[in-house]
C-alpha positions as CSV (number, residue, x, y, z in Angstrom):
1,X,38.9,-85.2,-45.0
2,X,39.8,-86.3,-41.1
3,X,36.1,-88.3,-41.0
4,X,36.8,-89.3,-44.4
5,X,39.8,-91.8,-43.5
6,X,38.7,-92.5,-40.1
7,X,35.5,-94.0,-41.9
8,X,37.9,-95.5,-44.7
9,X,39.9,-97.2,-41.8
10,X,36.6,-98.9,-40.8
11,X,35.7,-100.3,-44.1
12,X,38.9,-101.9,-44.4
13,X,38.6,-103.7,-41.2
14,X,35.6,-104.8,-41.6
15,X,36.4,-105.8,-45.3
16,X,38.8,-107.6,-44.1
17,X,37.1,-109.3,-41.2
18,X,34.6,-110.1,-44.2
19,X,36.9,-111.7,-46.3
20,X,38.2,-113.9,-43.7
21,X,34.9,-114.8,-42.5
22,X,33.6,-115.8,-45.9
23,X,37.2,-117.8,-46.6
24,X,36.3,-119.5,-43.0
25,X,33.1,-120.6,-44.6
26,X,34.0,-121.7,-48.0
27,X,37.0,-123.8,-46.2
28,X,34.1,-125.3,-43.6
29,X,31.6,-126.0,-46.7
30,X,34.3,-127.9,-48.5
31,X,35.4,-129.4,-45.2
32,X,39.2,-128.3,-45.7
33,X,39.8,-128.3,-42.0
34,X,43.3,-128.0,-41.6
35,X,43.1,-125.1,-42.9
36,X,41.0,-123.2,-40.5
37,X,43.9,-123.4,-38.5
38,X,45.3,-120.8,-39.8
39,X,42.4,-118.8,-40.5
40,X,40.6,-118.6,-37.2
41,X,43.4,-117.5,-35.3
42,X,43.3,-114.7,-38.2
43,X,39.8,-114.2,-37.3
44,X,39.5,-113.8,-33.4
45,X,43.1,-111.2,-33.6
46,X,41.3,-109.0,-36.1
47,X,37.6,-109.4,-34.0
48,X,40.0,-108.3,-30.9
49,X,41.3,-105.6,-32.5
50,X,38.6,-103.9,-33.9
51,X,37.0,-104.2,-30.5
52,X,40.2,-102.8,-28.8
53,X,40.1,-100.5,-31.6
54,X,35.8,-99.2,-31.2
55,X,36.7,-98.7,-27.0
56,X,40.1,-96.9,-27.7
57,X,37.9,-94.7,-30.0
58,X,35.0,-94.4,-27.4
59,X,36.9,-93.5,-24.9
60,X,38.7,-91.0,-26.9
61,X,35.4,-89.8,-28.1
62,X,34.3,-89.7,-24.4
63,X,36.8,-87.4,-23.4
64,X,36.2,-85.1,-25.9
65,X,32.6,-84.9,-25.4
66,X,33.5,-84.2,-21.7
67,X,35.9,-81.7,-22.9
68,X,33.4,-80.0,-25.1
69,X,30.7,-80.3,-22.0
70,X,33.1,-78.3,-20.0
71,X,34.4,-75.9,-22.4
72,X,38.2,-77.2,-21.9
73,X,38.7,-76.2,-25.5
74,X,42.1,-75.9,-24.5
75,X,42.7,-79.6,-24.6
76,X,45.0,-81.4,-27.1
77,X,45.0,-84.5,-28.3
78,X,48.0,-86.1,-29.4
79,X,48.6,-87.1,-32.9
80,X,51.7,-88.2,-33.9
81,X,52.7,-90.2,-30.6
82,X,48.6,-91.9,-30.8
83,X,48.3,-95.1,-32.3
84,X,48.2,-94.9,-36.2
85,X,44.7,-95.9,-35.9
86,X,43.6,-92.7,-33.5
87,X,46.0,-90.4,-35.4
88,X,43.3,-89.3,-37.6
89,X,40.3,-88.9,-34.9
90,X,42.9,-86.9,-32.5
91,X,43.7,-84.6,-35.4
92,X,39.9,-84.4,-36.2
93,X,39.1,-83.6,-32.1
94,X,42.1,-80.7,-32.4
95,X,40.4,-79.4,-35.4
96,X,37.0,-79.1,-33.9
97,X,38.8,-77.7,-30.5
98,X,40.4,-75.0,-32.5
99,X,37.2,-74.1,-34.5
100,X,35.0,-74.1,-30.9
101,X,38.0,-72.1,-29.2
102,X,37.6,-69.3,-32.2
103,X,34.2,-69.4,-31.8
104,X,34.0,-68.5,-28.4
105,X,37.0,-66.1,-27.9
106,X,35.1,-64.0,-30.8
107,X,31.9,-64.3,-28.1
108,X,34.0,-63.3,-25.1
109,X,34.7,-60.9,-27.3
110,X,31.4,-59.5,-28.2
111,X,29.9,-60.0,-24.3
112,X,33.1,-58.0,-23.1
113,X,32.5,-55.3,-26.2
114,X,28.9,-54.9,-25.4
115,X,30.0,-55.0,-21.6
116,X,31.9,-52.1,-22.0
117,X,29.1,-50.6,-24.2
118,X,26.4,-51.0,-21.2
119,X,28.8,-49.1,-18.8
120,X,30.2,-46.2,-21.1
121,X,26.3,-45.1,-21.7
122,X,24.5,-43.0,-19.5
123,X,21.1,-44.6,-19.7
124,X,21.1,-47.4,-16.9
125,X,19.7,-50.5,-17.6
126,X,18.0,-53.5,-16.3
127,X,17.0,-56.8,-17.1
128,X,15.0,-59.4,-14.8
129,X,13.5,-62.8,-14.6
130,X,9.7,-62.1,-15.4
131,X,8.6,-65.3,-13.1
132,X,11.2,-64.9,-10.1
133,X,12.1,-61.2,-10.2
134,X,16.1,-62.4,-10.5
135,X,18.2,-60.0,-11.9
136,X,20.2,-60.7,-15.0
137,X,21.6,-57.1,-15.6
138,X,22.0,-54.0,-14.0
139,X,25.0,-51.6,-15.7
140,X,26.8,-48.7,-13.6
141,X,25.0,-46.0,-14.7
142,X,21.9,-47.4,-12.9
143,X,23.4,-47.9,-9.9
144,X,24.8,-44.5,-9.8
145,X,21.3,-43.0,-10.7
146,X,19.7,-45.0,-8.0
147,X,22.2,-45.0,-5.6
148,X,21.7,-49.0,-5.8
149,X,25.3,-50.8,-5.4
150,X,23.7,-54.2,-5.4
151,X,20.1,-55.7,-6.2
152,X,19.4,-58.9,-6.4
153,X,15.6,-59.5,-7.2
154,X,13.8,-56.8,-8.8
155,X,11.6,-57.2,-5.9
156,X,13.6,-55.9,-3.5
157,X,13.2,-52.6,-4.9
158,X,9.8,-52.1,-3.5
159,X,11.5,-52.0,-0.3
160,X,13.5,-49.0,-1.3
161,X,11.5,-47.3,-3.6
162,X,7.8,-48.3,-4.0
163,X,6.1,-46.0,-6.7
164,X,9.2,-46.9,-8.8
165,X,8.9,-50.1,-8.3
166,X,5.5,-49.8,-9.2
167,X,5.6,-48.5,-12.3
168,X,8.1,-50.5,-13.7
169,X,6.1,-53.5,-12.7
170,X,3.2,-52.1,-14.6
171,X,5.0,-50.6,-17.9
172,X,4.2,-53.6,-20.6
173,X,6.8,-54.1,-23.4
174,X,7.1,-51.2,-26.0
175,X,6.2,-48.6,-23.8
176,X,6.8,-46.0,-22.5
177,X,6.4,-44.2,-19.4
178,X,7.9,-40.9,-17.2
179,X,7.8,-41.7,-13.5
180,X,9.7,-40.1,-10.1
181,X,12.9,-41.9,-8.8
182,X,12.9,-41.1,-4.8
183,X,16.1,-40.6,-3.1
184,X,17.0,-40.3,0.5
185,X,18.5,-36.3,-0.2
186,X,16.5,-36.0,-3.7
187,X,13.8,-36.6,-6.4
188,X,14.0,-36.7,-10.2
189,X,11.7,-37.9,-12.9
190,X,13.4,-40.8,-15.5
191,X,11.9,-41.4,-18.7
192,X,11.5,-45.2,-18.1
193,X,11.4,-47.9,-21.6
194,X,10.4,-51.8,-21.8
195,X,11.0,-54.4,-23.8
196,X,11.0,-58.0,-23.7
197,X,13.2,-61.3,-24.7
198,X,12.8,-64.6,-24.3
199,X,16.0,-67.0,-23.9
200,X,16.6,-70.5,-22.5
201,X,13.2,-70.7,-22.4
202,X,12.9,-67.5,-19.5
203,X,10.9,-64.8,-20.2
204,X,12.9,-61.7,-19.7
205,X,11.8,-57.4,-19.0
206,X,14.2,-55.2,-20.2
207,X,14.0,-51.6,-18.8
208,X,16.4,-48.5,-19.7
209,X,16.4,-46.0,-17.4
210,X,16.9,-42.1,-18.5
211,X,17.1,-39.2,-16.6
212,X,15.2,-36.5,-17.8
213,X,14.9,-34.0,-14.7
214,X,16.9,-31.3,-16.5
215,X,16.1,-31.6,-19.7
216,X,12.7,-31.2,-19.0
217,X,13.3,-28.1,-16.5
218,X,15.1,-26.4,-19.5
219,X,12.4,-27.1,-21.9
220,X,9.9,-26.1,-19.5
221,X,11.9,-23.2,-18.5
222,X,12.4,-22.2,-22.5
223,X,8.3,-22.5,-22.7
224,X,7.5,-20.3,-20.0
225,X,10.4,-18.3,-21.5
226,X,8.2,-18.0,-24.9
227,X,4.9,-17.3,-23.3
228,X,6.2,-14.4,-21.2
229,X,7.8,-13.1,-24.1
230,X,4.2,-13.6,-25.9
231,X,2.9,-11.6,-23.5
232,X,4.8,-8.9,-21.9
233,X,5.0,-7.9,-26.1
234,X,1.2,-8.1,-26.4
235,X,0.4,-6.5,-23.2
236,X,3.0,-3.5,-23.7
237,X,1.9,-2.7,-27.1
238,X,-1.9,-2.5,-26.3
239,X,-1.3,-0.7,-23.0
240,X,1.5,2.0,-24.5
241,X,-1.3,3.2,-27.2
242,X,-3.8,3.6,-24.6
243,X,-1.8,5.2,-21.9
244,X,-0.8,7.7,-24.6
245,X,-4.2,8.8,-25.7
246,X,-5.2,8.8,-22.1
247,X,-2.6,12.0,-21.9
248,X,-3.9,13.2,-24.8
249,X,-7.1,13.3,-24.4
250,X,-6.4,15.0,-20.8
251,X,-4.7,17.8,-22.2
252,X,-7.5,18.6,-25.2
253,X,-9.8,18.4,-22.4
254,X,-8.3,21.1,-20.3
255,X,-7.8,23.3,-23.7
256,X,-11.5,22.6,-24.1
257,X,-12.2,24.0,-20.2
258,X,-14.0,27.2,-21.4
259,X,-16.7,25.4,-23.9
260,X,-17.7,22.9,-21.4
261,X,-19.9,23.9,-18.2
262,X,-18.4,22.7,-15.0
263,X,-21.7,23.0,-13.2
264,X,-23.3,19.9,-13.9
265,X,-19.8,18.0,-13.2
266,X,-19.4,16.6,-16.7
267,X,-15.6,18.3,-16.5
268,X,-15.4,16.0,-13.4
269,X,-16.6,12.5,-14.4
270,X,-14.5,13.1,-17.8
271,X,-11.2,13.3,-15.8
272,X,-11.9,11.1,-13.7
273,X,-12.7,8.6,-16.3
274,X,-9.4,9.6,-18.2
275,X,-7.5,9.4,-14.6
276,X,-8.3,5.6,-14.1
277,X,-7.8,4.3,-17.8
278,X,-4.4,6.3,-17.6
279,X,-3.8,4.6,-13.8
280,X,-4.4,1.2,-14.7
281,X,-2.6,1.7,-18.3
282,X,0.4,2.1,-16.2
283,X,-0.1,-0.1,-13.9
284,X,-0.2,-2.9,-16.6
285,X,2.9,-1.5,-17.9
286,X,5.0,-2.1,-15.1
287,X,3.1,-5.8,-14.4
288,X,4.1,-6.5,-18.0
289,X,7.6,-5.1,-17.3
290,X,8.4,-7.1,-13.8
291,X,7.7,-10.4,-15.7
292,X,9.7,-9.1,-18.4
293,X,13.0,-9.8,-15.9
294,X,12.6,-13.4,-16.4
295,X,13.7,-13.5,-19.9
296,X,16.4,-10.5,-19.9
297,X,19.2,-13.0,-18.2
298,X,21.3,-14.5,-21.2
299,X,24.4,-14.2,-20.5
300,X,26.7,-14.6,-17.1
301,X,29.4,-13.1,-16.2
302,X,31.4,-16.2,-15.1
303,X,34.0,-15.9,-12.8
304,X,35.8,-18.0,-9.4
305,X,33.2,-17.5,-6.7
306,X,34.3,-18.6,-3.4
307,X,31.3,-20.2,-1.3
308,X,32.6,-18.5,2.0
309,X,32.5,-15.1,0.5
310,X,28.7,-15.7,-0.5
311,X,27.5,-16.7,3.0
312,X,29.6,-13.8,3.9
313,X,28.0,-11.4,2.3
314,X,24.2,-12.8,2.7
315,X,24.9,-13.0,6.8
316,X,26.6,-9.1,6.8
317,X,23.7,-8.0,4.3
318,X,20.4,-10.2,6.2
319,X,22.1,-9.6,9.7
320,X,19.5,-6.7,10.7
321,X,16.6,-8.7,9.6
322,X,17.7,-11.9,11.6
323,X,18.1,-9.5,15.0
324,X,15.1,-7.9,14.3
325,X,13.1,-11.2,14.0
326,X,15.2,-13.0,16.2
327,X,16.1,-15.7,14.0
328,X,19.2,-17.9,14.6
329,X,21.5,-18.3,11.0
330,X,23.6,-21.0,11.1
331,X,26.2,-21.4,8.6
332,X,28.0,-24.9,7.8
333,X,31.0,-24.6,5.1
334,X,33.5,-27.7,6.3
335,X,35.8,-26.7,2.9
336,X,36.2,-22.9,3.1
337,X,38.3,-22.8,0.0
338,X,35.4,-24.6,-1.9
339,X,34.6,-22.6,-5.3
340,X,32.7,-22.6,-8.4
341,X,33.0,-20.7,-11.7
342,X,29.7,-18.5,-11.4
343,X,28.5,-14.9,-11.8
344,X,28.7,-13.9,-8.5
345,X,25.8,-11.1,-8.7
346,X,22.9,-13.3,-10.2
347,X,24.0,-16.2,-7.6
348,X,24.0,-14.2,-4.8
349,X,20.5,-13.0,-5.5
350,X,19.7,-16.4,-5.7
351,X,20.4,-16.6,-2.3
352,X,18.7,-13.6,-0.9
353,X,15.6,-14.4,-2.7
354,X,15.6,-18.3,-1.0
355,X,16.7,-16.5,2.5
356,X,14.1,-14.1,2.5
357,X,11.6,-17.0,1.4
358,X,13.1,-18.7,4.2
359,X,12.6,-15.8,6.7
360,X,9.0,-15.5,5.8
361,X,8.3,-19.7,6.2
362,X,10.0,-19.3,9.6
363,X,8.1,-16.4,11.0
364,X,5.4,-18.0,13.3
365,X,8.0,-20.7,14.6
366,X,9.0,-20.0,18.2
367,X,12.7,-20.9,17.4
368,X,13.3,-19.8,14.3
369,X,16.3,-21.1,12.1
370,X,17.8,-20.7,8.7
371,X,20.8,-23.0,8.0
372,X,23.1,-22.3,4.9
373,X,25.4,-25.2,3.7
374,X,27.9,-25.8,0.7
375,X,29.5,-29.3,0.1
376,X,31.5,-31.1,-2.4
377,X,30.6,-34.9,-3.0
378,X,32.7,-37.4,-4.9
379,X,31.6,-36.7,-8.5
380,X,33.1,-33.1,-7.7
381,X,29.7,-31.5,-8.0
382,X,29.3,-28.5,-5.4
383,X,25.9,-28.4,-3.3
384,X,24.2,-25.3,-1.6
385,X,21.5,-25.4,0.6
386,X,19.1,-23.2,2.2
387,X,17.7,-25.1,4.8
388,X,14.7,-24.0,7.3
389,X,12.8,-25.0,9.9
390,X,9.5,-23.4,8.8
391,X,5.8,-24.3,7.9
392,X,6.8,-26.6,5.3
393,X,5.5,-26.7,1.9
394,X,2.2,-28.7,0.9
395,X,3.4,-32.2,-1.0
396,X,1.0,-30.8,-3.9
397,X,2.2,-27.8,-4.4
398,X,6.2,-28.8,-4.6
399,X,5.8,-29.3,-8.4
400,X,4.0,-25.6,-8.8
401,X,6.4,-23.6,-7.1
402,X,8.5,-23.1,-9.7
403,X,6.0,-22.2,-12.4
404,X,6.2,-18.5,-13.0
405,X,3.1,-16.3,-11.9
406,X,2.2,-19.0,-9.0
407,X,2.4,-17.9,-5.3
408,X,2.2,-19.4,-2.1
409,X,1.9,-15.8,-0.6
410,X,-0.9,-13.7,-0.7
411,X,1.1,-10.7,-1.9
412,X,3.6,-12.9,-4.0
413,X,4.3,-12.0,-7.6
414,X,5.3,-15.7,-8.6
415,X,8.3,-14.3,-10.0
416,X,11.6,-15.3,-7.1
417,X,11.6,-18.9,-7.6
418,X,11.2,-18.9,-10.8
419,X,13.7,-16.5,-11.5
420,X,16.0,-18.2,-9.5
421,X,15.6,-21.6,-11.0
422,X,16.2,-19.7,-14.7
423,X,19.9,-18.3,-12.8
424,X,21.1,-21.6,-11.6
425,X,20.0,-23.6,-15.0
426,X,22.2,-20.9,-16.7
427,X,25.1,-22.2,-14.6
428,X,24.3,-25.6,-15.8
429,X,22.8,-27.1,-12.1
430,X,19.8,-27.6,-11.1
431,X,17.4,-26.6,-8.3
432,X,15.3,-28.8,-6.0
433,X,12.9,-28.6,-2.5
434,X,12.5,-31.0,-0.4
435,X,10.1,-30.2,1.9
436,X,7.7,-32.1,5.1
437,X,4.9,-29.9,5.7
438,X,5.2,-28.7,9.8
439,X,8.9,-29.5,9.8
440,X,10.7,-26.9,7.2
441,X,12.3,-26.7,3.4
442,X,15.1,-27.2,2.1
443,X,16.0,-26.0,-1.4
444,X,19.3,-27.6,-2.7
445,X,21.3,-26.5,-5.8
446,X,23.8,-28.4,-7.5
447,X,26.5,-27.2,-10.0
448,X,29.1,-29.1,-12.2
C-alpha cells in the first residue's frame, strides 16, 4: 500500500510536468508568448522539484540500503517530521526494518537454540573447511573428549593425534568408521560419522564423534559372559555322566574280582583305564568350574570404601611377599579421606590380583617397584592405579589381555584380568593399561 502511493506520488508529478509541458507547446505553436511567462517559471520549479525530490529519495534509499548492508535493523526513519513527499517511503523503510529485524531475532534464535543443542549432547562434533582445513564448529563435548580446548585447522590435529587424524581424513561422507583416540594418560575407541554440506559455495565435512569404549567392553564382556555360560553347562553335563560311570564301573569291577584272572594283567589295564577317564573327568570338572567364577558376580555389596583403607590392607596383606622379593611399594594417596561407594571385598581383590600381576612383571628388574595411586580429577571421578616398573607388555597384545582364557604366563589360567575388568564394570568404571614394553604397566581404573 506504502509503494502504492509513493508510485501514485510520481505519476502525479510527472502528470503534471506533462500537462505543463504540452500547455508550453500549444501556447508556442499558436505563438501566445506572453503567456509562457507564466508557464515556464511553472515548468523549471516543478523540473527542480522533482529532481530535489528523486536525490532526497536516493539518498534516503541509500541509507537504507547501507542500513540493510550492515544489519542496523535498528534504524528508524522518521515519518511524520519528513517531508510529506518522504512520509510514505520512511514508513515503507520502517516497515521493511521491522519485518528484517523479526526475521533475524527468530534466526538468533534458532543458532542460539541449536547452540545450546550442540553443547547439551554428549556426542562432540566437528565441522571443517574441506579445501583449507579451517574449522567452522567444534562443540564442548569434543573438546572434553579430546582434551582439545582450542583447534583451529583440522590440520593441526595430526600434530596431536595422527592415526585420528588419519582416519578422519579418510572416512568419506555417509560412513562410518570405529577408530582409537590417543591421550597423553589414556586410549579409547570413538565410533566416528561423516557427512557433508555445502554453503556459500565451501564444501564442508561434518564429523560426530561418539565414545563407545564402554559400551563396547560391556557388550564384549556380556558375550564372553554367554559363551562361558555355553560352556561351563556343556562341559559339566558331559563330564558329570562320565565321571559317574567311571565309579561305577570301578566298583562292578572289583565285585567281579573272582571271575576275572589277574594273571595275565587284564584286572590291571582295566583299572587303570577306568583311573584315567575318572582323573581327567574331574579334572575337567573343576576347569569348567574355575571359569564358571566369571559369571557368578551379579550383585555388589555397595558400601563407602575409603581408598586409604584399601592400600592399607593390600601393603599389611602383600608386605611378606615384597620383603621376600625385595621389592620397594610405594604408595601415593594426596586426599586420604578420598572415597567411593564400592563393595569393598570384590575391589580389593581387584587389587591383589593387579599387584601380584605386578609382582610377577617386576621380578627380573634389579630395582623392583610397584607404585599404588588414587586421585580425584575435576569431573569428580576417582582414579586408581597400579603402576610398575616391569617388562612391559607387547603393544599387540594390550587389546588381548583382557579376553578371558588368554595368558601372557605360561601357567596363567586367563581368568584375573578378566575377572577383574567384569568387578570394576559392575561399579560402573572402567579398566585400562598403558604399557611401553622394557619400561613397566600401568593399569588405571576409573569410577563415577
Amino acid at each position: 500500500m506504502i509503494y502504492k502511493k509513493f508510485e501514485w506520488r510520481i505519476v502525479l508529478r510527472v502528470l503534471l510536468l506533462f500537462i505543463l509541458l504540452s500547455a508550453a507547446a500549444y501556447l508556442l505553436v499558436n505563438k501566445w508568448y506572453i503567456y509562457l511567462v507564466f508557464i515556464i517559471p511553472l515548468i523549471i520549479y516543478q523540473v527542480i522539484e522533482f529532481i530535489n525530490f528523486q536525490r532526497k529519495a536516493q539518498k534516503e534509499l541509500s541509507q537504507f540500503v547501507e542500513a540493510v548492508h550492515y544489519r542496523d535493523f535498528s534504524r528508524y526513519f522518521e515519518v511524520k517530521h519528513a517531508p510529506s513527499e518522504l512520509q510514505t517511503l520512511h514508513q515503507g523503510f520502517n516497515e521493511i526494518n521491522t519485518t528484517f529485524k523479526i526475521i533475524s531475532k527468530e534466526k538468533e534464535m534458532q543458532y542460539q537454540y541449536l547452540q545450546k543443542i550442540l553443547e547439551l549432547v554428549e556426542t562432540g562434533i566437528l565441522s571443517y573447511d574441506l579445501e583449507t582445513g579451517e574449522i567452522g564448529w567444534m562443540n564442548e563435548s569434543l573438546k572434553k573428549m579430546l582434551q582439545l580446548p582450542y583447534l583451529k585447522t583440522f590440520h593441526s590435529l595430526a600434530r596431536r593425534d595422527h592415526d585420528l587424524y588419519t582416519d578422519i581424513k579418510n572416512l568419506q561422507p555417509g560412513e562410518s568408521k570405529i577408530a582409537k583416540a590417543h591421550l597423553e594418560k589414556e586410549t579409547f575407541k570413538i565410533l566416528l560419522s561423516a557427512t557433508a554440506f555445502q554453503t556459500d559455495n565451501k564444501k564442508y565435512k561434518l564429523i560426530a564423534f561418539q565414545n563407545v569404549n564402554e559400551a563396547l567392553d560391556e557388550t564384549e564382556s556380556k558375550a564372553w559372559q554367554k559363551l562361558l555360560s555355553v560352556m561351563t553347562h556343556e562341559i559339566m553335563n558331559s563330564v558329570a555322566p562320565i565321571s559317574s560311570l567311571a565309579e561305577t564301573l570301578k566298583k562292578r569291577l572289583h565285585l567281579s574280582t573272582s571271575q576275572i584272572s589277574a594273571n595275565d594283567g587284564s584286572l590291571e589295564d582295566l583299572e587303570i583305564g577306568i583311573d584315567t577317564i575318572k582323573r581327567r573327568s574331574e579334572g575337567l570338572f573343576k576347569f569348567a568350574e574355575t571359569y564358571r567364577n566369571l559369571n557368578k558376580i551379579t550383585t555388589l555389596n555397595l558400601q563407602k570404601v575409603y581408598i586409604r583403607d584399601l592400600f592399607a590392607n593390600i601393603h599389611k596383606l602383600m608386605e611378606p611377599t615384597f620383603e621376600q622379593k625385595n621389592i620397594e611399594l610405594e604408595i601415593i594417596l594426596k586426599n586420604p579421606d578420598l572415597a567411593l561407594e564400592a563393595d569393598p571385598n570384590l575391589l580389593e581383590q581387584v587389587l591383589i590380583n593387579l599387584v601380584v600381576n605386578a609382582i610377577e612383571a617386576v621380578k627380573e628388574k634389579p630395582n623392583p617397584e610397584i607404585i599404588l595411586t588414587a586421585s580425584q580429577s575435576l569431573n569428580r571421578k576417582i582414579t586408581i592405579k597400579v603402576v610398575d616398573n616391569g617388562s612391559g607388555i607387547h603393544e599387540e597384545l594390550l587389546d588381548k589381555i583382557f579376553i578371558p582364557f588368554f595368558s601372557t604366563k605360561k601357567n596363567g589360567s586367563g581368568i584375573g584380568l578378566s575377572l577383574c575388568k567384569q568387578i570394576v564394570m559392575l561399579h560402573r568404571g572402567t579398566l585400562q593399561v598403558q604399557s611401553v614394553r622394557g619400561k613397566g604397566s600401568a593399569f588405571s581404573m576409573q569410577f563415577g
